[in-house]
C-alpha positions as a Python dict, from the first residue, in 0.01 Angstrom:
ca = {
    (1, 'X'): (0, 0, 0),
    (2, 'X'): (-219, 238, -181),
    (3, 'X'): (-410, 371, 105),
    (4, 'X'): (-3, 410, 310),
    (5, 'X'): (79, 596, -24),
    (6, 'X'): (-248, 850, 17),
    (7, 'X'): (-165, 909, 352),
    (8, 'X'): (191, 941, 361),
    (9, 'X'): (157, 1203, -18),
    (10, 'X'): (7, 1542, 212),
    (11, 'X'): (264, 1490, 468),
    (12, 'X'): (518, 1476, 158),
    (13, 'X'): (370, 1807, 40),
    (14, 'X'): (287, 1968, 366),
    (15, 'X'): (707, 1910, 471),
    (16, 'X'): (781, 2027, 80),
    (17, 'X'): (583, 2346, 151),
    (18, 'X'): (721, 2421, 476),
    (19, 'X'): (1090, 2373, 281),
    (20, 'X'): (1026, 2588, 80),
    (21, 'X'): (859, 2856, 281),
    (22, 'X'): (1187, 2845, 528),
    (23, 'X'): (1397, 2850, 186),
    (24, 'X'): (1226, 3164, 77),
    (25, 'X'): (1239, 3354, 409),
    (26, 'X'): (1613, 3244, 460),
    (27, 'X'): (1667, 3385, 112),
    (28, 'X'): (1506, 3678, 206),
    (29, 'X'): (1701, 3754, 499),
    (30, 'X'): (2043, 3684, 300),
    (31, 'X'): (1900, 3999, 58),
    (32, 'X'): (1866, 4177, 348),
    (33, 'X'): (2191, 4103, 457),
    (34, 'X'): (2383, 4134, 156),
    (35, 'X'): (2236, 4504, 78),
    (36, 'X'): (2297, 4586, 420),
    (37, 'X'): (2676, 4479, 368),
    (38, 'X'): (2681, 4664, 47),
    (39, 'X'): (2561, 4970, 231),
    (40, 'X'): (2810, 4970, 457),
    (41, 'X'): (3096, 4886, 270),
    (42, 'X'): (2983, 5195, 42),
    (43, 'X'): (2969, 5412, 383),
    (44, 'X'): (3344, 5261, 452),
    (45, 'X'): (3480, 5347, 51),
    (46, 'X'): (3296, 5734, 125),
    (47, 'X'): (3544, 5761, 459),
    (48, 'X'): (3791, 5637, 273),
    (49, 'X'): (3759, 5832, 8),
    (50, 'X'): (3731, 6145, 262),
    (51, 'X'): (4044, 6081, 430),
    (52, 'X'): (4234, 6033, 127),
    (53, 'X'): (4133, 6370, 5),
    (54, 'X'): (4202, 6506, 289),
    (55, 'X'): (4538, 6432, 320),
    (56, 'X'): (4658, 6542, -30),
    (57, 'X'): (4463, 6843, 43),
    (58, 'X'): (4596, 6872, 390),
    (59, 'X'): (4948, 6832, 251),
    (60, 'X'): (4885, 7111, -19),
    (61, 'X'): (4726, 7347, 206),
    (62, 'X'): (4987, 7347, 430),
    (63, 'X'): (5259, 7459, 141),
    (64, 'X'): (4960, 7751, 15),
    (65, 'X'): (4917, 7870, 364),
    (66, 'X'): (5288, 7894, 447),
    (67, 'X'): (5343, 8058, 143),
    (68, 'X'): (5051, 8333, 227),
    (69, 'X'): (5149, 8331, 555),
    (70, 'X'): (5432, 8579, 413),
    (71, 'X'): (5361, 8843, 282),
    (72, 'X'): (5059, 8855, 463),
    (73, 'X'): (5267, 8912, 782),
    (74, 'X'): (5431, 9165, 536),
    (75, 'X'): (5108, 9355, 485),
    (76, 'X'): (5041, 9354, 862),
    (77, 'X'): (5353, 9538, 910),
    (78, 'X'): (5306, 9812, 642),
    (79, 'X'): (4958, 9829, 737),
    (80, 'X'): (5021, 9882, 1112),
    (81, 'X'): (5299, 10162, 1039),
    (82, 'X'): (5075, 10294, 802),
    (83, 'X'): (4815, 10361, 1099),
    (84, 'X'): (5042, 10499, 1312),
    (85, 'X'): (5129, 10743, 1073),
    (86, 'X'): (4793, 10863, 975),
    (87, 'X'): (4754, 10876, 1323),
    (88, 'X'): (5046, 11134, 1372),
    (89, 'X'): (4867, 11363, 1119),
    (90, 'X'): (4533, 11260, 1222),
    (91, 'X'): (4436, 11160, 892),
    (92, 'X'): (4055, 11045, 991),
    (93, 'X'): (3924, 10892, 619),
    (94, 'X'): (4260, 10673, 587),
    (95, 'X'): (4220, 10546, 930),
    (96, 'X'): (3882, 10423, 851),
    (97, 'X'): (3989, 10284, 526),
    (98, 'X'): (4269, 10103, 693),
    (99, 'X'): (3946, 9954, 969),
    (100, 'X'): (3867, 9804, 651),
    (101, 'X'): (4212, 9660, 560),
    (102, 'X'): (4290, 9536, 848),
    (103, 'X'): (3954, 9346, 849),
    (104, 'X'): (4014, 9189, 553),
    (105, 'X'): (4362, 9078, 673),
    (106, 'X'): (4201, 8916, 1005),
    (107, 'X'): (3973, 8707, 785),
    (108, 'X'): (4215, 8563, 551),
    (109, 'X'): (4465, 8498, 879),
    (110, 'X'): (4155, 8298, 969),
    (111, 'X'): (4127, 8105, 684),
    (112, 'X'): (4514, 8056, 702),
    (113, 'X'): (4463, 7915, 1016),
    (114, 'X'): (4131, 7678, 931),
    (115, 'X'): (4363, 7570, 624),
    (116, 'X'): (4659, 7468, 833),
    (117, 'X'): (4469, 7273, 1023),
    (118, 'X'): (4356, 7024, 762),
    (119, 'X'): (4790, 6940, 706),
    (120, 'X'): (4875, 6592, 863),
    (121, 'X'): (5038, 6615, 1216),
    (122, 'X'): (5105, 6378, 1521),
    (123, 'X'): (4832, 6521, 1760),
    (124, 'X'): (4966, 6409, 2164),
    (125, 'X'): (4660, 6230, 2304),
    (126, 'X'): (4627, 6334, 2672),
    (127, 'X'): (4370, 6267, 2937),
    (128, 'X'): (4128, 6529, 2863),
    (129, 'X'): (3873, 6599, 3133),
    (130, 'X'): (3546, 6570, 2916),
    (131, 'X'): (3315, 6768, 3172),
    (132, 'X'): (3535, 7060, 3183),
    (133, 'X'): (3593, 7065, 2788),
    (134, 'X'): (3202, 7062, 2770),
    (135, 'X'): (3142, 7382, 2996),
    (136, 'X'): (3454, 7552, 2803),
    (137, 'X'): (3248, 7494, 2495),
    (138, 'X'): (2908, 7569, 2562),
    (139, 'X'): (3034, 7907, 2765),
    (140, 'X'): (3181, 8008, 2432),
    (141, 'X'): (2882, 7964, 2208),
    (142, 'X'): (2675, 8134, 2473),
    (143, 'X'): (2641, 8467, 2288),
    (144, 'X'): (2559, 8308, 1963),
    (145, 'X'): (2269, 8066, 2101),
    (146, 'X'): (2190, 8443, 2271),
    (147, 'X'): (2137, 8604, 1941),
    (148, 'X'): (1980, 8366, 1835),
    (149, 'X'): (1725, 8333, 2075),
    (150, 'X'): (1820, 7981, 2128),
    (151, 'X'): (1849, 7710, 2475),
    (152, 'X'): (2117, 7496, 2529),
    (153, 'X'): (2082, 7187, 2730),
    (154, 'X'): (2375, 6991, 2834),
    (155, 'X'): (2395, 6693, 3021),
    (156, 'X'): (2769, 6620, 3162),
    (157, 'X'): (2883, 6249, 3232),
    (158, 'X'): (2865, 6162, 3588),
    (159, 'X'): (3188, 6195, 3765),
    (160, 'X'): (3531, 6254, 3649),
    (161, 'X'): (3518, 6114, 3291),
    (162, 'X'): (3859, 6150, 3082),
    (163, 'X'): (3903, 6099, 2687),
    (164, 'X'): (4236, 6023, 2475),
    (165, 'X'): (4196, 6361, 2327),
    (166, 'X'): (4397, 6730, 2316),
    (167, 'X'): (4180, 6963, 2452),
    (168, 'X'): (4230, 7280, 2294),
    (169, 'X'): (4123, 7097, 1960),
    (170, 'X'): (3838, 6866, 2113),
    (171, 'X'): (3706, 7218, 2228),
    (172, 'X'): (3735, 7392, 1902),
    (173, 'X'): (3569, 7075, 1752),
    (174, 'X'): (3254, 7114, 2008),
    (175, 'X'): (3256, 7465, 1991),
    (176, 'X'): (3197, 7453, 1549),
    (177, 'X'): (2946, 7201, 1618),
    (178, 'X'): (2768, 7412, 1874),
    (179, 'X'): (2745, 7719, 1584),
    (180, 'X'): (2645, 7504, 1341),
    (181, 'X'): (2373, 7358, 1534),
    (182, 'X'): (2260, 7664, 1657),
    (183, 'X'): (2258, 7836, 1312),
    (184, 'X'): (2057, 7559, 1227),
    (185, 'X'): (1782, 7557, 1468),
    (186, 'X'): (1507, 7817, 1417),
    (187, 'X'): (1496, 8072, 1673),
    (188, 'X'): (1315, 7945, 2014),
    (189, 'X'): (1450, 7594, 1988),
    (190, 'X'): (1687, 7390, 2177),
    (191, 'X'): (2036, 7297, 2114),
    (192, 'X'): (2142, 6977, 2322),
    (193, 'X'): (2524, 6859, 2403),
    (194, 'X'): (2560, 6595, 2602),
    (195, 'X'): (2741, 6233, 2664),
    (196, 'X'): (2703, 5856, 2708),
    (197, 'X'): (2977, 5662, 2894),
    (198, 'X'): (3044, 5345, 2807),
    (199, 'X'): (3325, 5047, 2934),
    (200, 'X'): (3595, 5178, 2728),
    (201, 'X'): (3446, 5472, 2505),
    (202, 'X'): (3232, 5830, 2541),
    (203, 'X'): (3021, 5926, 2299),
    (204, 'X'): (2943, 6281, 2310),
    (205, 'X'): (2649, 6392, 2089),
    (206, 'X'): (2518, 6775, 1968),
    (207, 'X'): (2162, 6781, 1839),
    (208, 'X'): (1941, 7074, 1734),
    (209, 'X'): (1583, 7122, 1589),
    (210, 'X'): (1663, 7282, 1230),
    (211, 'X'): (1530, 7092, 922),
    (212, 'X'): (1808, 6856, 916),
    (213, 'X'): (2068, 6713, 664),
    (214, 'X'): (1957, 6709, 259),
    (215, 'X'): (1995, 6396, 136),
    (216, 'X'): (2140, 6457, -152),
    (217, 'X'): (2453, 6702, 47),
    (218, 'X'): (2440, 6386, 316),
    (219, 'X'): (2757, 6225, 227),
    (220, 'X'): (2994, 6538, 172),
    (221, 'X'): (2892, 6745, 456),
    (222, 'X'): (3328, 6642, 576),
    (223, 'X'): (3442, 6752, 264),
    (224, 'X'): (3673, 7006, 261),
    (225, 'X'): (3533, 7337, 83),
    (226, 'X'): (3233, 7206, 50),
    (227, 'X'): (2939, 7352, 203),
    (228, 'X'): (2592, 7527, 147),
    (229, 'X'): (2623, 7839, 323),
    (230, 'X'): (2650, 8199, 165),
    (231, 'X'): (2912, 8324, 370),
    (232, 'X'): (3101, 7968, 485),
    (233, 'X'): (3376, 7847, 408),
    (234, 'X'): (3375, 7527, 403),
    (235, 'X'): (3691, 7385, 648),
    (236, 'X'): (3503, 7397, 959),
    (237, 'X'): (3310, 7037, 962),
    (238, 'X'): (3651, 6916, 752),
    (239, 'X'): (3874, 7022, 1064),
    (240, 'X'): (3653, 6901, 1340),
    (241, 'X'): (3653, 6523, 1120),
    (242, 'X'): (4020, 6536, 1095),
    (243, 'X'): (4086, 6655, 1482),
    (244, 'X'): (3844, 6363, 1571),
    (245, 'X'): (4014, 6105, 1361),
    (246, 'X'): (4381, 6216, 1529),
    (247, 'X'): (4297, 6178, 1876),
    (248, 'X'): (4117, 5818, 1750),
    (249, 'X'): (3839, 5851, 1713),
    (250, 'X'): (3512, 5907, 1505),
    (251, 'X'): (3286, 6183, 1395),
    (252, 'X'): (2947, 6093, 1236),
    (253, 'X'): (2659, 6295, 1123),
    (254, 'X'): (2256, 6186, 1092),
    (255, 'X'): (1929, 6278, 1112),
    (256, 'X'): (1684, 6263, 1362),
    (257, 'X'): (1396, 6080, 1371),
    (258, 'X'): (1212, 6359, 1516),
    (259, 'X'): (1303, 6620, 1338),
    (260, 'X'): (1684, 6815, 1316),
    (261, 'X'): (2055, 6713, 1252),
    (262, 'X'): (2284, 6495, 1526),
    (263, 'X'): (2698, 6493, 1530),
    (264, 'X'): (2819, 6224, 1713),
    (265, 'X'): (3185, 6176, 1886),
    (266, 'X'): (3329, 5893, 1988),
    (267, 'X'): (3629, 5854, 2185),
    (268, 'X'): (3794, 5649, 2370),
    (269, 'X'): (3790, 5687, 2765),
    (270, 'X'): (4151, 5731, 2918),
    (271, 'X'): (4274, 5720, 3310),
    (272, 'X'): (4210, 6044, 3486),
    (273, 'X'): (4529, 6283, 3520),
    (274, 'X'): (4572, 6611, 3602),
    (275, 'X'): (4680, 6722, 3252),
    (276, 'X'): (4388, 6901, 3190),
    (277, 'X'): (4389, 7062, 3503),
    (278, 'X'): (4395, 7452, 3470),
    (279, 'X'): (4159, 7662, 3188),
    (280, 'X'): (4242, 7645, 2828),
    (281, 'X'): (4174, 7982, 2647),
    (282, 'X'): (3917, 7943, 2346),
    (283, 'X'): (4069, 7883, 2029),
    (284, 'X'): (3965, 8095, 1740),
    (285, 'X'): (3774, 7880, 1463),
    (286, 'X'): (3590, 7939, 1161),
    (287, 'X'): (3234, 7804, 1108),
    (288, 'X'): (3171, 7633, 794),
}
């Protein structure tokens, strides 16, 4: 009995060892797990959080830009009959003071217009033809990647690939991520759009080489107003998140392991129709 008991005590110990070693690592993976969960849940509360403010914010904008709206157009007028009187008497220092007016006017009609945007609406979600909405885009930011010195790259989906989308705003939202990227990128470097087809979604990236997102700034890049620029004003990444979000969809925003910022779209993939058939016009927008 003694010598079963000295042989059978290591096995005891070498099974309570191996226990607990399989305890610890399962408890380790559960830690994981759990602040994994917690991160994500706190990513879910921050989009929550987003799209709350953006609808009270939507739904006061909406009243504030109407009531601009007014007596801006009202200034437009005055201003315009103005001109053509100076013009009569060929009054050369008011006309170039009114060059200056009339500037000012277009850029708060511009903001009007970024504002409006953020108010709620019922956006109709059509088959948009992706490829097509892609060139429209990248043909628009041509003479700003030009200035800049910059290359684009884009890589179309193969074939006739349609999104539940509208595509005068899916374009305006690709063309603001475009100009961002590209004002982001240092001059020489490469701006990339392209997509990845899936079953039953697209995901359509933009990606540039600039020094990426600040941590700190990470998590309120979508917020309305909010941005780091001199001369922004804030609405663009707001609007492009809120167009995204009617048509279904999501907008997301990370850095890149090698170096630059990357805006990801996901939609989902509809049947092909000819509803996007003939050329949209570009849409004015607003870079934030």
């Amino acid at each position: 009995m003694p010598e079963t008991r000295a042989n059978t005590l290591p096995a005891v110990l070498e099974a309570y060892v191996a226990a607990t070693t399989r305890l610890e690592q399962t408890h380790a993976v559960l830690q994981e797990e759990v602040a994994r969960l917690r991160a994500e849940l706190a990513g879910k509360d921050r989009e929550l959080e987003t799209r709350r403010r953006l609808a009270a914010l939507g739904e006061l904008a909406a009243g504030v830009a109407h009531e601009v709206r007014n007596p801006l157009g009202a200034i437009q007028l005055y201003s315009g009959l103005l001109r053509d009187e100076c013009a009569r008497q060929q009054v050369e220092p008011a006309l170039q003071l009114l060059d200056k007016i009339e500037a000012g006017i277009q850029a708060i009609e511009a903001v009007v217009q970024d504002t409006l945007a953020l108010a709620p609406r019922t956006r109709q979600r059509v088959a948009c033809d992706l490829a097509a909405t892609m060139q429209r885009a990248a043909e628009a930011v041509a003479r700003v990647l030009a200035e800049r010195r910059l290359a684009l790259a884009v890589a179309l989906p193969d074939g006739c690939v349609c999104v539940e989308a509208d595509a005068r705003g899916l374009q305006r939202v690709l063309i603001n991520l475009l100009t961002n990227a590209a004002e982001a990128s240092p001059a020489g470097a490469r701006v990339e759009l392209r997509a990845a087809v899936t079953d039953d979604s697209v995901t359509v990236s933009v990606l540039d080489q600039g020094q990426g997102l600040p941590d700190e700034f990470r998590h309120r890049i979508f917020d309305p107003f909010f941005t780091t620029k001199a001369d922004g004003t804030g609405l663009g990444l707001s609007i492009a998140h809120r167009l995204v979000e009617a048509y279904g969809g999501r907008l997301a925003a990370a850095n890149r392991p090698t170096g630059g910022a990357e805006f990801t779209i996901t939609l989902h993939v509809a049947p092909p129709t000819s509803a996007d058939a003939e050329p949209i016009a570009t849409p004015h927008f607003t870079a934030a």
